[in-house]
N, C-alpha and C positions, 0 to 999 in steps of 0.2 A: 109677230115676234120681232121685224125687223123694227120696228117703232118703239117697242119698248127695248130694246136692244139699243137703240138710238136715245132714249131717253136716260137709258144706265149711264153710259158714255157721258151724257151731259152733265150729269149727275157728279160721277166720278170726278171729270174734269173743275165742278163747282170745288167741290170737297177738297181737291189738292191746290185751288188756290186760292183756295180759305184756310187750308194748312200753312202755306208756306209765306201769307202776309207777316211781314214784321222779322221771319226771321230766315228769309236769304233774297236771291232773285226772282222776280216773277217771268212768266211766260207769255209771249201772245200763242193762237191756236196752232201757228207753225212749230211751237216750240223756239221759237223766237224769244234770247233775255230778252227782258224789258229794263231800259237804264234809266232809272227814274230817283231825281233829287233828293238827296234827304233832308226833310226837317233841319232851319235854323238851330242848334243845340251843342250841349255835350252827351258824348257817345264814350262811356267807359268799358273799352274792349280789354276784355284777360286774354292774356296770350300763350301760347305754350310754353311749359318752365323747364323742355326739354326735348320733347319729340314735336317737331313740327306737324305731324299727324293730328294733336289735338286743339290744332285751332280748330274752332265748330266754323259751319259755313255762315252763319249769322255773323259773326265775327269778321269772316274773309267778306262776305258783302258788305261790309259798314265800313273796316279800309278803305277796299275799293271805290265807294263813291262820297268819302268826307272830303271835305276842301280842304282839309288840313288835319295831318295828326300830329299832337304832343307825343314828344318821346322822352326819353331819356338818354338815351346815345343813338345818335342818328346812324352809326354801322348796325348796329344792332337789328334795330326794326328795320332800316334798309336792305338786310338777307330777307328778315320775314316777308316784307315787299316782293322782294325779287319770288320768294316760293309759291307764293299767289297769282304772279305775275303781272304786279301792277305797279306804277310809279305814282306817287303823292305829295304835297308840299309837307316839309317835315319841322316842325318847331321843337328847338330843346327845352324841356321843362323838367329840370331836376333839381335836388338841396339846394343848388352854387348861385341859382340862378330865377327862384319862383315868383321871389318881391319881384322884380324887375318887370318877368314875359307875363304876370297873369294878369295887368289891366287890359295888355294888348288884348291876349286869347280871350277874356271877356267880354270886350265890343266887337271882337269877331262875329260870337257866338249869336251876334242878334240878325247876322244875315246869313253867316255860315253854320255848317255841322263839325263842329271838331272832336277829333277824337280825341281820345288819353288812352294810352298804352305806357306800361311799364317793360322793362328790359324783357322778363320774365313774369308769368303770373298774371295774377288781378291787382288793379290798379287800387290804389289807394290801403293797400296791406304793408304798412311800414314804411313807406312811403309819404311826401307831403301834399299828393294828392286832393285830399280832405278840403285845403283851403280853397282851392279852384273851387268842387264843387259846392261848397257854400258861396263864395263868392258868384255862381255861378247864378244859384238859387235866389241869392239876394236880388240878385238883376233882374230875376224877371223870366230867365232862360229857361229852356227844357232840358232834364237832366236823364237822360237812357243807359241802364246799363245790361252792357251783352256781357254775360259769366261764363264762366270760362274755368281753368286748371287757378291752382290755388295750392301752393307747397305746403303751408300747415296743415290743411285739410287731408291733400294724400298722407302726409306722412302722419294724420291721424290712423288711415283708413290702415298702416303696414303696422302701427306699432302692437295693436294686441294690448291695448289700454283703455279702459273707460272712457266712451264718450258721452255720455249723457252729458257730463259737465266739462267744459276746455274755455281755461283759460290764455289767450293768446299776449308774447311778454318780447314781442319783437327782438332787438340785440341788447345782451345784458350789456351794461358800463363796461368797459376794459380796464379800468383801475380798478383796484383788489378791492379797494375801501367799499367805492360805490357800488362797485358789484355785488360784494355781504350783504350791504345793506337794501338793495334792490330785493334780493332772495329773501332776506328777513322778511321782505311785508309781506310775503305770499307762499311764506313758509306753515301758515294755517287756515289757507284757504280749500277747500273741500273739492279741487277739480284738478283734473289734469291740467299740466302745464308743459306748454306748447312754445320754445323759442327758435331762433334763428342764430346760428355762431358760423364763422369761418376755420376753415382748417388749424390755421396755426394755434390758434386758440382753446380749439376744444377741449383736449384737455384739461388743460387749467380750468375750466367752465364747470365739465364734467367733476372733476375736484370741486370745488365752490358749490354745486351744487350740492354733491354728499354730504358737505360740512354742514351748510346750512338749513338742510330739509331731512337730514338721515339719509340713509344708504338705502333709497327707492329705486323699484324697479323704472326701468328707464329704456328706450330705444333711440337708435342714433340712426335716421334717415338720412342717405346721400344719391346723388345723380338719378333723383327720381323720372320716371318715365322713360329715363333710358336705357341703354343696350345693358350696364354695370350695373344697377339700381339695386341699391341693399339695403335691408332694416337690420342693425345687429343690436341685441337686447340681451339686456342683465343689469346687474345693480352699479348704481351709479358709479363706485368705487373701481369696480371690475373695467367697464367702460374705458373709466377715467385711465387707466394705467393701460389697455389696449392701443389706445391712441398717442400716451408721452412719445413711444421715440418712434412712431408711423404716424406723421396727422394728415391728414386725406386731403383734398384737394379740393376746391370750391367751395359753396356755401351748402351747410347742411341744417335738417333740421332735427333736434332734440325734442323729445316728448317725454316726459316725465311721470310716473304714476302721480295722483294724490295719496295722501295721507294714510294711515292704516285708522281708521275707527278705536276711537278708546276703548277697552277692554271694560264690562262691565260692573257695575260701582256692587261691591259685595257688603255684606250686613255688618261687617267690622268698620270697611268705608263710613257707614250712614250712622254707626254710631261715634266714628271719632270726630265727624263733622256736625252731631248732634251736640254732643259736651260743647263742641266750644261755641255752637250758636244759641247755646239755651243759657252761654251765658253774657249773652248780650240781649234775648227775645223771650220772650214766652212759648209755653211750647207748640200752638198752633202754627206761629209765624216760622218758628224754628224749623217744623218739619214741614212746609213750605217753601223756605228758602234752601233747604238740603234737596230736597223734592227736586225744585227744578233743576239744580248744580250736578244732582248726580245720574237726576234720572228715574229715581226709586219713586216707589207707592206711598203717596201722601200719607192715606189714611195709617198707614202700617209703622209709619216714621211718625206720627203722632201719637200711637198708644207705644211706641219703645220711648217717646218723650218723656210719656208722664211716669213712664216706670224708671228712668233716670233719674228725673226730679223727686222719685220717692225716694231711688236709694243715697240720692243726695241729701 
């Protein structure tokens, strides 16, 4: 017993670290980290968009031993540093400044491991992100991403709205004009829609959206993950006048319902669209082309065809 007892044990020991390759510290037999190099590359770390609790440990070990992370505000991820308890060489890489640091951080990446962190969240979500990693990819580089919290996602998971389809629509324009016309193109798209606005704004947003989409059901997520953390939902117009003379504080996100389903096409429908395409087709083509527009049964829109064109 003591031999297979001893072989369990060995066992065990295989299987947890074969588990934990790739996604935190390894172990010698003492239980001893093991602090070992990482891979030449970039390491796209999501970070917590609120409770520090949900940095994953895959994450807190891939800080801890990159030569360097990209940030975007060096106080920022410098707390998250300090919470993990580790010090890192820090490069700013945001909007002001990406032309500039991303040749450098790309010939880093061919002897270093750099990471990318955003303030909050997963990198490369509204963000200029993107260019690194293709820049990255071109060169030649390895590209790893450890995932993590993701604001549009949670505030999928609070809204109480179709997910099968989400459309995700970053920050809408702040000029009235562009903004209509932003909503316009996605005012007949078939999915939830997913943005990002700031306080002083929402309203307005919230308006703009009713106008332009109808008065859809909608949820207003803010201070996700944390101690406050609310979804307040109802139709976009209700919303919208909730918030005019209270608007909330930091960055929130907005989920939108999609669209209501046309109502179905009735036999008075498929005959007023029969007249006027029987007088341009014949009638097979004619209830064919009604067929597909409304929906209806071919063959049924073809015998009310010919009994049009008789009483015609």
């Amino acid at each position: 017993m003591a031999q297979a007892d001893n072989n369990n044990a060995a066992a065990s020991a295989t299987s947890f670290e074969t588990a934990r390759v790739g996604c935190g510290p390894r172990f010698d037999s003492a239980m001893t980290p093991l602090v070992e190099p990482l891979s030449p590359g970039l390491y796209i770390v999501a970070t917590p968009i609120g409770n520090l609790a949900d940095l994953s440990p895959r994450a807190a070990d891939i800080l801890s031993r990159a030569d360097a992370v990209a940030v975007e505000d060096t106080r920022v991820t410098a707390g998250l540093l300090r919470h993990i308890g580790v010090k890192r060489p820090m490069i700013p890489y945001h909007d002001h400044n990406a032309e500039g640091m991303r040749p450098g951080l790309i010939a880093r990446m061919a002897t270093e491991a750099v990471a990318l962190v955003s303030d909050a969240g997963t990198p490369l979500i509204s963000d200029p992100g993107y260019k690194l990693v293709r820049d990255a990819r071109a060169a030649g580089h390895a590209v790893v991403t450890i995932p993590g919290p993701c604001a549009a996602i949670a505030a999928l998971t609070l809204a109480a709205l179709p997910t099968d389809r989400f459309l995700f629509l970053g920050f809408l324009p702040s000029k009235q004009h562009a903004r209509a016309e932003a909503i316009a193109e996605v005012a007949a798209v078939r999915a939830t829609l997913v943005l990002y606005e700031s306080g002083p704004r929402l309203s307005a947003c919230l308006s703009a959206l009713a106008e332009g989409l109808g008065d859809r059901e909608a949820a207003v997520a803010r201070e996700i993950t944390k101690k406050f953390e609310e979804a307040v939902t109802g139709r976009l117009s209700t919303l919208a006048a909730r918030y005019a003379d209270a608007p909330p504080k930091g960055e929130i996100v907005v989920v939108v319902a999609p669209p209501e389903p046309p109502a179905p096409a009735s036999a008075d429908d498929g005959d007023a669209a029969l007249v006027e395409a029987l007088t341009r087709l014949p009638a097979a083509k004619a209830a064919g082309e009604v067929a597909r527009a409304l929906g209806l049964d071919r063959k049924a829109l073809y015998a009310r065809a010919l009994e049009l064109k008789g009483e015609r």
